[in-house]
C-alpha positions as CSV (number, residue, x, y, z in Angstrom):
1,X,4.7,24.0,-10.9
2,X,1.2,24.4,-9.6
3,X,-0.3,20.9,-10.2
4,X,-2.4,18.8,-8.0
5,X,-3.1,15.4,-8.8
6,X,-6.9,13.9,-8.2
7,X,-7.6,10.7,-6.6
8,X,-4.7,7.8,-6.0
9,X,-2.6,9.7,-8.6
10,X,0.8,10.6,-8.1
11,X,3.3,13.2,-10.3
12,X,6.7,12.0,-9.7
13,X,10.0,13.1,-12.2
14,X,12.3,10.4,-12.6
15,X,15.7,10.4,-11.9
16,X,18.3,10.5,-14.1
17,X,20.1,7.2,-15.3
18,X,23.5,5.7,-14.0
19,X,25.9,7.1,-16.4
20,X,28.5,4.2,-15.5
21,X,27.8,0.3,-14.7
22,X,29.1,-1.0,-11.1
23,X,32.3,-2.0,-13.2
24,X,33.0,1.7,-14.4
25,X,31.3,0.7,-18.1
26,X,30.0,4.0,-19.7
27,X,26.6,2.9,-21.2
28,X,26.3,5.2,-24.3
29,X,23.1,7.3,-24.6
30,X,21.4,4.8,-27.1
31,X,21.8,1.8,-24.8
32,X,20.0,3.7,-21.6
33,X,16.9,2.4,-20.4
34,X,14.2,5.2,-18.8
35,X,15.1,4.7,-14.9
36,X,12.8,3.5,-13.0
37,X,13.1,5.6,-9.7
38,X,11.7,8.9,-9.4
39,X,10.8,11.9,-6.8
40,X,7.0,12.5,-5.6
41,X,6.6,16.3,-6.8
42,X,2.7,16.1,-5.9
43,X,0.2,13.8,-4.2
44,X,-3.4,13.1,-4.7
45,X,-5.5,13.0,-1.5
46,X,-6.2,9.4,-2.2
47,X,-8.8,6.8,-3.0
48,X,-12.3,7.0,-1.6
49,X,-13.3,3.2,-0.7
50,X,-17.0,2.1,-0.7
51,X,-18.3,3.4,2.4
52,X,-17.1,7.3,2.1
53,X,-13.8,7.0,3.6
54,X,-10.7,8.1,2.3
55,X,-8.0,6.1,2.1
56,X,-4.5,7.6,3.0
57,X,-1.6,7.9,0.6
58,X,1.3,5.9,0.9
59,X,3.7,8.6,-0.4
60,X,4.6,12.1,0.2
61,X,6.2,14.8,-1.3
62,X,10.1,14.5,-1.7
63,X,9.9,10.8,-1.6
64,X,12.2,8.5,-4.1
65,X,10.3,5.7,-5.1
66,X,10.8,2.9,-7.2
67,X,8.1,2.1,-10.1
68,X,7.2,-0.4,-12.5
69,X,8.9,-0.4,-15.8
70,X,5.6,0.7,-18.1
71,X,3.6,2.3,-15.4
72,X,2.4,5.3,-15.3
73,X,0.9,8.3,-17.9
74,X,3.8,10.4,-19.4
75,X,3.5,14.3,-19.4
76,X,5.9,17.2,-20.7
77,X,6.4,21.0,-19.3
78,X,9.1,23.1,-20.5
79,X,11.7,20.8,-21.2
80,X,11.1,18.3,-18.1
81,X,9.3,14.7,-18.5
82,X,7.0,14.2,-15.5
83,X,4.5,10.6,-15.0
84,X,1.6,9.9,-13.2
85,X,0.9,7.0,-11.3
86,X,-1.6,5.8,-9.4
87,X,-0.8,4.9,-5.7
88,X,-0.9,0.7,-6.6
89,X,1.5,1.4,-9.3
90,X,3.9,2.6,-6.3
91,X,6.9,-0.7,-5.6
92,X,8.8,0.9,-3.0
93,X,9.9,3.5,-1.2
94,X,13.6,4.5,-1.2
């Protein structure tokens, strides 16, 4: 994939669900939330503040980050579900 995101944005793929709780539970498809950790696949080349500089990004590409629960913008390709976030939207690195 050949996409560069502008700005503070991010393009990150999530990561797939736990199939099993800590207690070896199976959670049936229906009761699986979307995960909220992902990998970086592209980085913007971040935010320009008010003087003309640009502000670094606090992620790079192959990161696992963590995410808010509704952030992000979703996008398909092929069969894959990829999100854009902006840098802020960001919780914690893995």
């Amino acid at each position: 994939m050949n996409i560069k995101p502008l700005g503070d944005r991010v393009l990150i793929k999530r990561l797939e669900a736990e199939e099993k709780t800590a207690s070896n539970i199976i959670i049936p498809d229906v009761a699986k939330e979307k995960p909220q950790k992902g990998e970086v696949i592209a980085v913007g080349t971040g935010k320009v503040n008010k003087s003309g500089e640009r502000i670094a990004m606090s992620v790079k590409k192959g990161d696992k980050i963590l995410f808010d629960k509704y952030a992000g913008d979703e996008w398909k390709s092929g069969g894959d579900e990829y999100l854009f976030l902006s840098d802020d939207e960001i919780l914690a690195i893995l």
